[in-house]
N, C-alpha and C positions, 0 to 999 in steps of 0.2 A: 504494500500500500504506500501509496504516495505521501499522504498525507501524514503516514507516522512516520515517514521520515526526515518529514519537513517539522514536526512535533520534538524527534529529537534532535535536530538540529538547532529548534529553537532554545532546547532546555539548555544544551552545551554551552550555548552563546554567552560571550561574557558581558555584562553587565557595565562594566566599571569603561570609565572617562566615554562616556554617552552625551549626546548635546541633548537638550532640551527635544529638538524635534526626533531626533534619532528614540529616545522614551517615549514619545508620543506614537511613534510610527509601529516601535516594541510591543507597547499594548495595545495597540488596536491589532494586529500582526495574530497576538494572544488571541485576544477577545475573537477574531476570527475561525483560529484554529479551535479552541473550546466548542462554540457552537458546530462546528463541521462533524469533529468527534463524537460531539454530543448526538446528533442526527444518525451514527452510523450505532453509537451506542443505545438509545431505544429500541433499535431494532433486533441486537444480538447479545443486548446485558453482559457484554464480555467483562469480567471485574481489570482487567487489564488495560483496558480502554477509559474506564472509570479512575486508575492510578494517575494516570497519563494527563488525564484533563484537570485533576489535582494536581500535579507537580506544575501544571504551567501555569495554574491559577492563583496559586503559590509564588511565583516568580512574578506574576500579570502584578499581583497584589502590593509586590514590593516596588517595584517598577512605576506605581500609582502611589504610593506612599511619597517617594522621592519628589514625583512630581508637584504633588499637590505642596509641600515644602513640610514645614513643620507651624503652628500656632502656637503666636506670641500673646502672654496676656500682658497688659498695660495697666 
């Protein structure tokens, strides 16, 4: 399958000195793949496919932390 090799190539991917847009691109990139897996996952409840869409929602989540920055109280 295609798609999970584009799954684990995304998981490999490193993270670190990303611009701004490159994070944005990161998680929609996620948020793409999730729902694809998700769709093939209804259909065959593979628990394996279910791992796969947690490890990058996992990564989606961090990737979205970063961005959003952190809150300052005043």
């Amino acid at each position: 399958m295609d798609l999970l090799k584009k799954a684990r190539e995304f998981q490999k991917r490193s993270m670190s000195n990303m611009s701004t847009s490159d994070r944005v691109s990161a998680s929609r990139e996620a948020k793409s793949l999730v729902l694809s897996i998700n769709e093939i996952y209804k259909k065959s409840k593979d628990p394996y496919l279910m791992d796969i869409m947690k490890l990058i929602t996992e990564k989606k989540r961090k990737i979205d932390k970063r961005l959003k920055g952190r809150l300052s109280v005043i």
